[in-house]
C-alpha positions in Angstrom: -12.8 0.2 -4.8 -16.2 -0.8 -3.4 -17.2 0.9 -0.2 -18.3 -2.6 0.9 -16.3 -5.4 1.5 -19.3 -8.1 0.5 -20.5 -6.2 -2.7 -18.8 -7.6 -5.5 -18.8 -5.5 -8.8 -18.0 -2.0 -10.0 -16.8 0.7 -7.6 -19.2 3.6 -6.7 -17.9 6.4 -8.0 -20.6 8.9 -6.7 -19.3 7.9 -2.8 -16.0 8.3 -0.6 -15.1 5.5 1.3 -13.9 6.7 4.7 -12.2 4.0 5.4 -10.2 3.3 2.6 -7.1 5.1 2.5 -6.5 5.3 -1.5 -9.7 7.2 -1.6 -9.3 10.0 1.6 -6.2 10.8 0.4 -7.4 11.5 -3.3 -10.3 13.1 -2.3 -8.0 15.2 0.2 -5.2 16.1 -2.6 -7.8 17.4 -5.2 -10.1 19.4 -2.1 -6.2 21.0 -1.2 -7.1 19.2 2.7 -5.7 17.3 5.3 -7.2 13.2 4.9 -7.9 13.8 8.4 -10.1 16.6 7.9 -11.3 14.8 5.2 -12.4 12.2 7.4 -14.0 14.6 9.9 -16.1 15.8 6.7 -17.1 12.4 6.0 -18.3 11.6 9.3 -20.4 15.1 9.5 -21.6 15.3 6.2 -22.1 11.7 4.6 -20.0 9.7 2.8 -21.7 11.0 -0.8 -19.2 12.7 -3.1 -22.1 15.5 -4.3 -22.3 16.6 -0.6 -18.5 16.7 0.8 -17.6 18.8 -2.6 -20.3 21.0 -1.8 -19.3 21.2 2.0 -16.3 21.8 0.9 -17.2 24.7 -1.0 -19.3 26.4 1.6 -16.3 26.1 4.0 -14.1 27.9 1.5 -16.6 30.7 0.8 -16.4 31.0 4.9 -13.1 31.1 5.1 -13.2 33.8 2.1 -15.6 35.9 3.6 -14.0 35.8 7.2 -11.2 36.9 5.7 -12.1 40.2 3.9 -13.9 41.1 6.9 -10.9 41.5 8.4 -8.9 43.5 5.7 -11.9 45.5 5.8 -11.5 46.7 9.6 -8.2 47.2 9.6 -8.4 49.5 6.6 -8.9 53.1 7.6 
C-alpha cells in the first residue's frame, strides 16, 4: 500500500508505513517484535526499511552482548 493517501501508483516497497496496520504487523512478525515496538522504531529511526532492519539488528547484537556479559560474571 502507498505510504500516502494522495499518491496514486505502485506501493513503496523500500518504506514502512507506520500507520498502516497490514504493514507494522508484517514488519513486526518477520523482525520476531511487538507492532508497538515496531512503531516506536519507526518513529526514532525513520520510516525507511534499510534503516529499521538495520536498527534492528544493532539492538539484537545488544541484547547478545548484554547477555554473555552476564554468563561471564557469574562463571567462576
Amino acid at each position: 500500500m502507498a505510504d500516502s493517501k494522495k499518491k496514486r501508483g505502485k506501493a513503496d516497497r523500500s518504506r514502512v508505513s507506520g500507520s498502516d496496520p497490514s504493514e507494522v504487523r508484517y514488519f513486526a512478525k518477520k523482525n520476531r517484535m511487538s507492532p508497538a515496538a515496531v512503531r516506536k522504531l519507526i518513529k526514532r529511526v525513520g520510516n525507511s526499511r534499510k534503516k529499521l532492519e538495520a536498527a534492528v539488528k544493532r539492538m539484537r547484537a545488544k541484547k547478545r552482548g548484554k547477555k554473555r556479559k552476564v554468563r561471564r560474571r557469574r562463571r567462576r
